[in-house]
N, C-alpha and C positions, 0 to 999 in steps of 0.2 A: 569545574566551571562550564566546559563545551555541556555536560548533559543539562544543566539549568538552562543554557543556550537551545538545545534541540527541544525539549522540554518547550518551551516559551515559542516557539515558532512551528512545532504541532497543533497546540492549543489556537495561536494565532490563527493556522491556517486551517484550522476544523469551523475555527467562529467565522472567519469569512466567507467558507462554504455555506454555513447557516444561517445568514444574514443573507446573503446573495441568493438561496433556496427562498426565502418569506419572499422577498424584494422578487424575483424573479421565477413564478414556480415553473418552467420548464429546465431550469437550470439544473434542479435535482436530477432531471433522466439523464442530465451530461455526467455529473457525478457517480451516478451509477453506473453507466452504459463505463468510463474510465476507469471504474472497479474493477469492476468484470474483465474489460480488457488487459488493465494489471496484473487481475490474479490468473488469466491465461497466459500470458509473456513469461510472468515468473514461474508457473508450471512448465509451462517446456522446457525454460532453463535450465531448471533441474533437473528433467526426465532426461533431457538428451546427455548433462552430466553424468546423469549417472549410467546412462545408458553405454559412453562412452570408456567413464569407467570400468566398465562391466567387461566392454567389447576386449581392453585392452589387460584386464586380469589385472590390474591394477589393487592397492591397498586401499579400501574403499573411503575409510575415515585421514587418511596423509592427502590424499590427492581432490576429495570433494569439496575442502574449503578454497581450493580457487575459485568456484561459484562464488562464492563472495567479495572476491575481488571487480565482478564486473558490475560495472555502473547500467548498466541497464536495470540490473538485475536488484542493483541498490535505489535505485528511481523507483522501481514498482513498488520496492517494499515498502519506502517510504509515501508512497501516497496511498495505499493500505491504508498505514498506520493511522496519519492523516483522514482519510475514509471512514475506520469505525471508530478514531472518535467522534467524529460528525455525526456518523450513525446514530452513537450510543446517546447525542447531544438532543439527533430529530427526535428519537423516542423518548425522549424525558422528556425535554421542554416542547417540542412540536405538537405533542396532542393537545395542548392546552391553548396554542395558534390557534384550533380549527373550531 
């Protein structure tokens, strides 16, 4: 039941990026410019995780899924997610906008 929930509030919030992009076209450079920033945040996450694991000689695969424990880390991913389907939404339906 929660994935029919995430599921339905992805989709929700890719259409409301898409509708606020027509409605608003400077809107789109915030979406992007928030992408990008996402997929930098959740890149160092991980580099310095692993980086950290590395330092400590650590078992790489028992101690790296604490990265996933952190909500930052779960924030970025989720507006990723959020992100390319919007994306994949502007490239369909958006060239037919213009």
């Amino acid at each position: 039941m929660i994935n029919g929930w995430i599921l339905a509030f992805t989709a929700a919030g890719a259409a409301i990026m898409l509708l606020s992009a027509w409605r608003w076209p400077g809107v789109r450079r915030v979406w992007f410019a928030l992408a990008a920033l996402s997929a930098l945040i959740a890149g160092q996450l991980a580099a310095g995780e692993v980086l950290e694991v590395r330092q400590r000689g650590e078992v790489f695969m028992t101690t790296i899924h604490e990265l996933l424990l952190n909500p930052v880390l779960l924030a970025c991913a989720s507006y990723m997610g959020v992100f390319a389907l919007y994306a994949l939404a502007e490239a369909a339906i958006g060239s037919d906008r213009r």
